[in-house]
C-alpha positions in Angstrom: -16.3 -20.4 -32.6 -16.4 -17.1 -31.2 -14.7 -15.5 -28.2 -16.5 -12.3 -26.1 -14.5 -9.4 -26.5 -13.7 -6.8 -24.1 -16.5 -4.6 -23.5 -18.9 -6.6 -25.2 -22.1 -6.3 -22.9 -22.7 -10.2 -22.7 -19.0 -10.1 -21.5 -19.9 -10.8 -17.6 -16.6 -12.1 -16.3 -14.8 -9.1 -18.3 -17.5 -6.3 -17.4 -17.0 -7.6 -13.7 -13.5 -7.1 -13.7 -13.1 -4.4 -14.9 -15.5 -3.0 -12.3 -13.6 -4.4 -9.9 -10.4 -3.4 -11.1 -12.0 0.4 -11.2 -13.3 -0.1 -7.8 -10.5 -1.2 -6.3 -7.9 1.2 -7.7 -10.2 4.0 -6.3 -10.4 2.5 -3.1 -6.9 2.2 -3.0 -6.5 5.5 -3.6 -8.8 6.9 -0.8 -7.3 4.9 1.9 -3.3 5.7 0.7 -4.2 8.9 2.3 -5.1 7.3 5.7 -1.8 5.1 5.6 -3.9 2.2 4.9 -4.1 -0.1 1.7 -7.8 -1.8 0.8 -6.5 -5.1 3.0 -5.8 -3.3 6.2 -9.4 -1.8 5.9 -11.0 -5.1 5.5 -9.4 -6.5 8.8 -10.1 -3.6 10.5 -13.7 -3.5 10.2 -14.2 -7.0 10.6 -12.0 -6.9 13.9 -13.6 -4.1 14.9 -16.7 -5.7 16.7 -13.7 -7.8 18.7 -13.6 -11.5 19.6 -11.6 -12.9 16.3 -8.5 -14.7 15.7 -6.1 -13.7 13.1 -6.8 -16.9 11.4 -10.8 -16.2 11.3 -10.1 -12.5 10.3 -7.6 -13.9 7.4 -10.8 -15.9 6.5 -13.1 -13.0 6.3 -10.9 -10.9 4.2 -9.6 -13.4 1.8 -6.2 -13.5 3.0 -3.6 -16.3 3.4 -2.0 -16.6 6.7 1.3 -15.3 5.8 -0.1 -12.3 4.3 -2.4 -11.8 7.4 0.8 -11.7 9.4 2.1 -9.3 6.6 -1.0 -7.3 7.4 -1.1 -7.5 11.1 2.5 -6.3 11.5 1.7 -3.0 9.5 -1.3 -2.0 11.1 0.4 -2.7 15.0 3.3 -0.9 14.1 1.3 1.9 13.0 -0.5 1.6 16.2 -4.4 0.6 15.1 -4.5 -2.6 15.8 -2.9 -5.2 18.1 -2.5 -8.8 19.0 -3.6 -10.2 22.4 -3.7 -13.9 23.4 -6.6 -15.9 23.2 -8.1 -16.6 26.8 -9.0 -20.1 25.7 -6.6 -21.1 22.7 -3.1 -20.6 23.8 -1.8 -20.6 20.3 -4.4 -18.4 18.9 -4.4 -14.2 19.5 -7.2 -12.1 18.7 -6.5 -8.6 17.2 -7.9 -5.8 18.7 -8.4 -2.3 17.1 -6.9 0.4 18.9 -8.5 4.1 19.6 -6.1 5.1 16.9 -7.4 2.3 14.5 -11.1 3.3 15.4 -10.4 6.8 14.4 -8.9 5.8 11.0 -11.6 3.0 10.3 -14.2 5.4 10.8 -12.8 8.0 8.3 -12.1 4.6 5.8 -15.7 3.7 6.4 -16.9 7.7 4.9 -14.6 7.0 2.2 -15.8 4.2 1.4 -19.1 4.9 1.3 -18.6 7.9 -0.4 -17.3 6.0 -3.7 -19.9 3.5 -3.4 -22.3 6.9 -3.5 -20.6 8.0 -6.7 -20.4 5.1 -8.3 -24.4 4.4 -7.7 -24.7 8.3 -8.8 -24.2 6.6 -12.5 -27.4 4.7 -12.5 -30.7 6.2 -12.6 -32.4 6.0 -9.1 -34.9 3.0 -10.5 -31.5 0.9 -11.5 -29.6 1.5 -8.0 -31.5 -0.7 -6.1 -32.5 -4.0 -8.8 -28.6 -3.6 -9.5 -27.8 -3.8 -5.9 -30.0 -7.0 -4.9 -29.1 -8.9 -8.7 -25.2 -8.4 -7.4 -25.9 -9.6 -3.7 -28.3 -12.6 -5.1 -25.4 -13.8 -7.0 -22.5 -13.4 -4.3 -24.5 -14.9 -1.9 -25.5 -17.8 -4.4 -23.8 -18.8 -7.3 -20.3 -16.8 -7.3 -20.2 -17.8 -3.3 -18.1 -21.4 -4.0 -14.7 -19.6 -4.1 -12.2 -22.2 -5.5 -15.2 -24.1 -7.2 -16.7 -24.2 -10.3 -19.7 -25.3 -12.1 -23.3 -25.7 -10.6 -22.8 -28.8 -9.2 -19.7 -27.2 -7.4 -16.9 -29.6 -8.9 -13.4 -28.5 -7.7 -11.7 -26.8 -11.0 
């Protein structure tokens, strides 16, 4: 029996990792100079449009409610974001981004999409977009059952 090795092309859940590994890491690097770590970005532009619960926003971004919490306490006390009560679910409060939080958001946003820029920059122009729609096609199909596995989306 034989076992892919790192790097091999066939390799897809090692080739995807490390991409992912690569990407973040840069990310994390662009925002650290904002005040802001890749986590805080995501529930910043998904609160952005207003409206959502820290438990739907924790949903969104992949992130346990404890760690939301974690989250939400750093970006209030660096004044971006803030919790308000829910005006129809007393338990529930909806996080707001503040002007402050807009401001940095927006600059997170250019950074952003100026690594996404680069890293396309490393295919030719007729790659870019198959590459694009063959890694949507598959998040939005197949690798969308987080915490499942299989085709017929057994529980692993």
């Amino acid at each position: 029996m034989t076992f892919p090795s790192p790097g091999r092309p066939s390799d897809l859940m090692f080739l995807l990792s490390w991409a992912s590994h690569a990407l973040r890491a840069e990310h994390a690097s662009g925002l650290a100079e904002l005040g802001i770590s890749p986590r805080d970005h995501c529930v910043l532009a998904r609160a952005r449009a207003g409206g959502l619960t820290q438990r739907q926003l924790g949903e969104l971004c992949g992130v346990d409610k404890t760690t939301m919490v974690v989250t939400l306490d750093h970006l209030e006390a660096a004044g971006l974001a803030r919790r308000i009560p829910s005006p129809t679910d007393r338990r529930a409060r909806l996080v707001e981004v503040t002007a402050q939080g807009e401001q940095v958001l927006d600059q997170a946003q250019e950074i952003a999409a100026g690594l996404e820029q680069d890293v396309l920059a490393a295919l030719p122009d007729t790659e870019r977009e198959v590459f694009l729609r063959a890694v949507q096609r598959l998040v939005d199909g197949r690798l969308s059952r987080v915490g499942t596995c299989g085709p017929a989306g057994s529980v692993c």
